[in-house]
N, C-alpha and C positions, 0 to 999 in steps of 0.2 A: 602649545596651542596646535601645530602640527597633526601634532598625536590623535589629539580629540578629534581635530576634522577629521583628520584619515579615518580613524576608527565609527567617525558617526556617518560618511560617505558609505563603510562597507555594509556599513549593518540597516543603512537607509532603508534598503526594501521591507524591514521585515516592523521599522519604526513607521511607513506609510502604512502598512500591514493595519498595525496595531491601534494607532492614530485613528483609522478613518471604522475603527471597529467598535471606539469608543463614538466617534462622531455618529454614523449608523444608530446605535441606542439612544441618544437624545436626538435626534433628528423625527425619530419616530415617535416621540411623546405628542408630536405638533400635528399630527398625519394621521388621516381617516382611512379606515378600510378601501375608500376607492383610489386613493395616492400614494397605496403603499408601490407601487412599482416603479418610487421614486428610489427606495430602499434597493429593490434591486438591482435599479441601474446604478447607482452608486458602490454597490458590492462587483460590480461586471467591470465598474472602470477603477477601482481600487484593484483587483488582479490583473487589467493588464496595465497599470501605469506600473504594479510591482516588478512583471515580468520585464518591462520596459525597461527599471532602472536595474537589473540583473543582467540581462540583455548589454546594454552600455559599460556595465562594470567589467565585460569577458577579460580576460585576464589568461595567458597562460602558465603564470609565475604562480608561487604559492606566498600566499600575504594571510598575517594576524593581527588579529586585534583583540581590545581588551586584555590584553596583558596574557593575550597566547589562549584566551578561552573562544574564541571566535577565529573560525579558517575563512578564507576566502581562497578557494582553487578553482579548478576544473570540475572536478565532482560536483561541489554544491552547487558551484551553479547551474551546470545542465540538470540537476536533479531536482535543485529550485524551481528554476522555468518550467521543468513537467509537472511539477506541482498544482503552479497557479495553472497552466493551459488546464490540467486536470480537474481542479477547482471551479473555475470557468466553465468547461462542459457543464460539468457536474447541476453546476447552478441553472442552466439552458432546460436539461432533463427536470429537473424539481419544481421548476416554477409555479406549472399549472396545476400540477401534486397537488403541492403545498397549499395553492389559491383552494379549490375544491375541497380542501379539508381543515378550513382555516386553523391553518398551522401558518400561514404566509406572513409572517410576521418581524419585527424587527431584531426577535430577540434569537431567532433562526438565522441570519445576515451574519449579525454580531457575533454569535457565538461561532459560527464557520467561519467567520473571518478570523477571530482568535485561535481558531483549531490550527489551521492556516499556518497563521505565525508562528504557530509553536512547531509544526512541523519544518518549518525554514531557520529555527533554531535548533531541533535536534539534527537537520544537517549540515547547519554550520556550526555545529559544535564538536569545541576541540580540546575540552574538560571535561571532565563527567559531572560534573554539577549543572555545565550549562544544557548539557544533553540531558540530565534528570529533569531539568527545568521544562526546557522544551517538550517532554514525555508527558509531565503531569499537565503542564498546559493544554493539551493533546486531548489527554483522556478526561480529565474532569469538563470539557466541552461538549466530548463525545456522549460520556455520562447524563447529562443533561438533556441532549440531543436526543439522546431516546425513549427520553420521556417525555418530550416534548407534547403529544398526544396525550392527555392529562385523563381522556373520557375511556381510553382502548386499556385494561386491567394486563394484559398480553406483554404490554410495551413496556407498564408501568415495572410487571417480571420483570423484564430483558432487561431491564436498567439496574433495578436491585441486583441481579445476579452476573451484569459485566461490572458494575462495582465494587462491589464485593471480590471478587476472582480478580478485578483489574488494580485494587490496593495491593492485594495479598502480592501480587505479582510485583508492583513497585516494592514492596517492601523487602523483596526480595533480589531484587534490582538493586536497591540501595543496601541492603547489608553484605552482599557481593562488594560495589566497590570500595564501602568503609573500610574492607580486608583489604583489599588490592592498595588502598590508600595506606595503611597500616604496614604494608613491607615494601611499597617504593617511595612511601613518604612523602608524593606529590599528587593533584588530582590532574594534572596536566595530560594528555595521552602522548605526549610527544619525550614528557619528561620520563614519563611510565617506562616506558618501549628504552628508552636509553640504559637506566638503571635498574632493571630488567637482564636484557640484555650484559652489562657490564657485571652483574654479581653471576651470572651463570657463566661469563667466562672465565672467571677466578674459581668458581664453585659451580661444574656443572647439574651437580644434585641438588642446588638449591631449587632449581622447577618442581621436585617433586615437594616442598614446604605445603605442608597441609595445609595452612591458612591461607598460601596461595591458590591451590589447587580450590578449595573449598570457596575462596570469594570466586575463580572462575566458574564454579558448577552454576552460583546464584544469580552469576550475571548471564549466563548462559537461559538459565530458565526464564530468566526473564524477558529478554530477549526473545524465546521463543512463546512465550505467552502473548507477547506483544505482533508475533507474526500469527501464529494460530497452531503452532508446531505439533503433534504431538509428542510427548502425551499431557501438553498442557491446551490443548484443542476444544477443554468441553463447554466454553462458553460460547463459541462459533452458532453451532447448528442454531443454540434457544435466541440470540441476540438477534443473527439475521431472524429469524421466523418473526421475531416478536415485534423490531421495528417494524417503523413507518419504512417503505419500502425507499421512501426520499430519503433515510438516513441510513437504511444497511448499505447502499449503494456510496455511503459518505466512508463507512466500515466497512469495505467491501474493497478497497480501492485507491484512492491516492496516498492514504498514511503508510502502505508498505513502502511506497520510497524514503520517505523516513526513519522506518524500519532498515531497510537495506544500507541507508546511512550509519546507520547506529550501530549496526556487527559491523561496517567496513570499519569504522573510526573506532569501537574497542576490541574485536578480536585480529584482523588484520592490522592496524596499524599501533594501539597500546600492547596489547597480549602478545606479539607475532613469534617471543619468545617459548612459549607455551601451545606453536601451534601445533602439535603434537597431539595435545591433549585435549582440546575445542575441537580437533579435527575429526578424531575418536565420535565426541557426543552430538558431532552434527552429523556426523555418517548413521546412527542412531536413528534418531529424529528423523530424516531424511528418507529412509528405509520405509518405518513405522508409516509417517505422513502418506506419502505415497502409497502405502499396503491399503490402510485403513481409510485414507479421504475418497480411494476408490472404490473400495470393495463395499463399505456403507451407502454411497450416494447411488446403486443401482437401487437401494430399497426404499429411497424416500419416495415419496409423492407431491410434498410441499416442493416448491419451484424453489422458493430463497434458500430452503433447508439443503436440498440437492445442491443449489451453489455453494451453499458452504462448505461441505463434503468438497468439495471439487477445489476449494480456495484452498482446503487443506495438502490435497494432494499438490498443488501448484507449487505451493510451499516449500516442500519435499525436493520439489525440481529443482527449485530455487537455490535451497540447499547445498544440491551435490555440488555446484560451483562453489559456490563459499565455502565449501570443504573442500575441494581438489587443493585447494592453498596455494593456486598461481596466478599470475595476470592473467594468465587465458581465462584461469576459472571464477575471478571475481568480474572479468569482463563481460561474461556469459552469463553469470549471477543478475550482471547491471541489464543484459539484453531481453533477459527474461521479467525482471522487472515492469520493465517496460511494456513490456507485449500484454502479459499477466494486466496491467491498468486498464489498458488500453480494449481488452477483450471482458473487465467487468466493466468498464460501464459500458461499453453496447449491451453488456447481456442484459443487465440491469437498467438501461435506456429503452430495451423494448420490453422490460416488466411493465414500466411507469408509463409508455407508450399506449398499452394497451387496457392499463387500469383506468378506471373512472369512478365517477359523485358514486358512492354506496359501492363500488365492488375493486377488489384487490385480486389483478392477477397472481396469483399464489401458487396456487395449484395447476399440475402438469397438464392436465383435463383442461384447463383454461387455454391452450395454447392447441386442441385440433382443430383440425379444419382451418389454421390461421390462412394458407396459400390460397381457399376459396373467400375469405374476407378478406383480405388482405395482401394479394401478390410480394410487396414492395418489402412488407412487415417483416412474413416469412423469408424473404431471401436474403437482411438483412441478418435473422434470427441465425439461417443457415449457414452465413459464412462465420460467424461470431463462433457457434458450435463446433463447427468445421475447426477452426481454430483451435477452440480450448483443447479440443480429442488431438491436433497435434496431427492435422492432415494437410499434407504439400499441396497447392504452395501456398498456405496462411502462415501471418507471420509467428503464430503458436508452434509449428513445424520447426522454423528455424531457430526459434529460443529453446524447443527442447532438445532438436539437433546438435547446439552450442554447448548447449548445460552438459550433455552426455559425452561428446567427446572431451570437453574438458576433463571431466570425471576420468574415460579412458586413457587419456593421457598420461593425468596420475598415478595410474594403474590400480583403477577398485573396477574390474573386469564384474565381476560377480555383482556387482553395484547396478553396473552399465544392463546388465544383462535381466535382472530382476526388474529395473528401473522400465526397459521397454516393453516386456510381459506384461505390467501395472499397466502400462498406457494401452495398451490391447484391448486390457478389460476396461479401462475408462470410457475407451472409446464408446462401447454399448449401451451411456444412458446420455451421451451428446446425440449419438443416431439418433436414441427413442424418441426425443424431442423431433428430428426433422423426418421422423415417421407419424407422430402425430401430426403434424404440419399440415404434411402433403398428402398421409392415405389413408386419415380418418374423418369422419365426418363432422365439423361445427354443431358444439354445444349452446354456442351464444352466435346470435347472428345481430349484434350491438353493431353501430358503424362508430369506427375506432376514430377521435376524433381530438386530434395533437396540434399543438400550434406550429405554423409553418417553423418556424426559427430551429423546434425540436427534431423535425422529419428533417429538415438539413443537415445539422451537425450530429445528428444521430448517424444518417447517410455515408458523410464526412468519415466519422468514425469508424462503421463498417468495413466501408469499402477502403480505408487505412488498412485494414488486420490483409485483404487481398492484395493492396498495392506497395503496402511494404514490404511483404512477403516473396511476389514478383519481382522486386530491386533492393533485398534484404541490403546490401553492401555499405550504404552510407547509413545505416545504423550500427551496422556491426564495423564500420571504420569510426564511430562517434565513440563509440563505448570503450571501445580496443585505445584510442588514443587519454580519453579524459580519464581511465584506471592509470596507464602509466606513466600522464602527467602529474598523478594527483598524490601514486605511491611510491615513486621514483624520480 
């Protein structure tokens, strides 16, 4: 009896989660178009009552449950909590979207709040089934999400073609660890990593076992599919463009911590034997991401398409920590994480900001003259850009600062050294925006009209990437501590 409460205490958050996502769906069978923002307020206190009991749970021991497929550390839960806070924003920006496009609806709620839980189960997953669970949970929400918009043909694309690319990628996900299960005989990751481990110190050639190698290549692609990696990148550019801007901003943004979960818990913590050989294909990808998310998003014109390009090369940053293969470098991974959320949705807060009834800011051209309409707009636009380009002191400086000395440390010099060249050129189409801004003349002179709640925590947000970046140190003492509580 024990057992069960303990195990239904730790997984509580993610059973309120799930609970209040089925309650949301019937609640709104009773509810007219003018009470739907019954639904929302109930989606706003279902993520922070979750945060709440994640929050109460801190912990700085490592506890399982379910019979070892559920962790409960230091990682997940600070990576939980960014979730829902992320979540939450998220929700603040979309509201009045969603209202003007009736899309505002119950089945919008529900299905983010499932998205949600799935994401707080691929990071407290400590089996790769439960982590598969949590993934497909994830995406088949996601899926849906973007079709949600049933009248826009654009959308209805982007949902065929992230579904399609987003199966193919599970399936390959999953025939990855059917191998990996197949020569350590367990789905466990803890078990994994042991007997791993113990056959390469009897046989240290057994790592080069093709079926070993080969389920790692599948969980590796998928893995990077699931980030935007190259070169499995090419659903990025059509999915952001096609969404509903309230839902790239959903794709755009909090599911990478889940992501970041998911290589920490199979390549660092099951794989760690083989990190030889992940470290190789993430140096790759890493390289690539960064060459190409840059060098493409000088030529877009679409706003959402260019962020995508840009999500890519972020990517790439992200990367080269997960590849140096130390605390420093998955810590740096974790900080960059962080920053990376936290700088799309402002970007993507002043997209939705400044869209309205009949028009989608989209387009780059949509964005000059914003400092003559808009003082507050643009300097909010300003620092968020500032940021992404990785200019002191936003806090996008110090996560690329982090990411690269770790890389250097490890010694990929030539890494470090291409990796800042990349950012040079990136730099050139975060300017172009804050030279439209400030020294071209307004196409629309529309008065931009946001509900107070969103000009706050959009603000909030902002001036986060300047004031965290100012007193970087209790991030980077958060991140520094919850890695090597969580892998040591």
């Amino acid at each position: 009896m024990n057992t069960i409460k303990t195990d239904l205490l730790m997984s509580l958050p993610e059973i309120t989660v799930l609970s209040m996502a089925m309650v949301v769906l019937i609640i709104d069978l009773f509810l007219n178009k003018k009470n739907r923002l019954v639904i929302y307020g109930l989606a706003q206190v279902t993520l922070f009552v979750a945060a709440y009991l994640v929050w109460g749970s801190h912990t700085t021991t490592v506890d399982y449950a379910y019979s070892g497929m559920f962790i409960d550390d230091p990682l997940s839960e600070v990576l939980k909590l960014a979730t829902l806070i992320g979540a939450a924003i998220m929700l603040v920006y979309t509201r009045h979207y969603m209202m003007l496009r009736n899309m505002f609806s119950g089945e919008y709620y529900a299905l983010l709040l499932f998205a949600t839980a799935g994401m707080m189960v691929m990071i407290s997953g400590h089996s790769m089934l439960s982590i598969y669970v949590g993934l497909e949970l994830l995406s088949l929400c996601i899926y849906a999400m973007v079709a949600l918009d049933r009248d826009n043909p654009k959308a209805t694309e982007a949902a065929m073609k992230y579904f399609v690319l987003g199966a193919l990628a599970s399936g390959m996900l999953l025939y990855g660890m059917s191998m990996i299960y197949g020569v350590a005989g367990s789905l466990d990751i803890g078990v994994i990593a042991l007997r791993l481990h113990d056959i390469a110190a009897i046989n240290p050639d057994f790592v080069k076992n093709p079926v070993l190698v080969l389920g790692l290549v599948f969980i590796v692609a998928g893995l990077a599919f699931k980030f935007g990696a190259v070169p499995f990148h090419m659903w990025a550019p059509d999915v952001y463009e096609g969404s509903p801007t309230g839902i790239t901003i959903l794709i755009g943004s909090i599911p990478k911590f889940a992501g970041f979960a998911m290589a920490i818990r199979l390549l660092t913590t099951g794989l760690d034997a083989l990190v030889l050989d992940w470290q190789n294909m993430l140096l790759i990808m890493a390289v690539l991401s960064i060459a190409i998310g840059n060098i493409t998003a000088i030529a877009q014109t679409n706003l959402k398409r260019m962020l995508a390009y840009s999500t890519i090369s972020h990517i790439g940053f992200l990367l080269l920590g997960l590849m140096s293969g130390t605390l420093n470098g998955y810590a740096s991974s974790m900080i960059y994480v962080v920053a990376y959320v936290l700088m799309a949705l402002a970007g993507f807060g002043v997209i939705l900001m400044l869209s309205r009834k009949g028009f989608e800011a989209e387009q780059l051209d949509d964005l000059k003259g914003l400092n003559q309409r808009s003082p507050w707009a643009a300097f909010l636009m300003l620092i968020t850009m500032f940021s992404m380009a990785g200019v002191p002191p936003t806090l996008g400086f110090y996560a690329k600062f982090s990411v690269l000395q770790a890389a250097l440390q490890a010694g990929f010099v030539w890494v470090v050294v291409f990796a800042v060249l990349m950012a040079v050129v990136g730099a050139f189409y975060y300017l172009r925006i804050i030279k439209l801004m400030y020294f071209d003349e307004p196409l629309d002179d529309a008065v931009i009209d946001a509900p107070l709640d969103m000009r706050m925590v959009l603000s909030l947000n902002a001036l986060a990437l300047l004031g965290i970046g100012l007193m970087p140190q209790g991030l980077l003492e958060l991140c520094g501590r919850t890695i090597y509580a969580s892998l040591y």
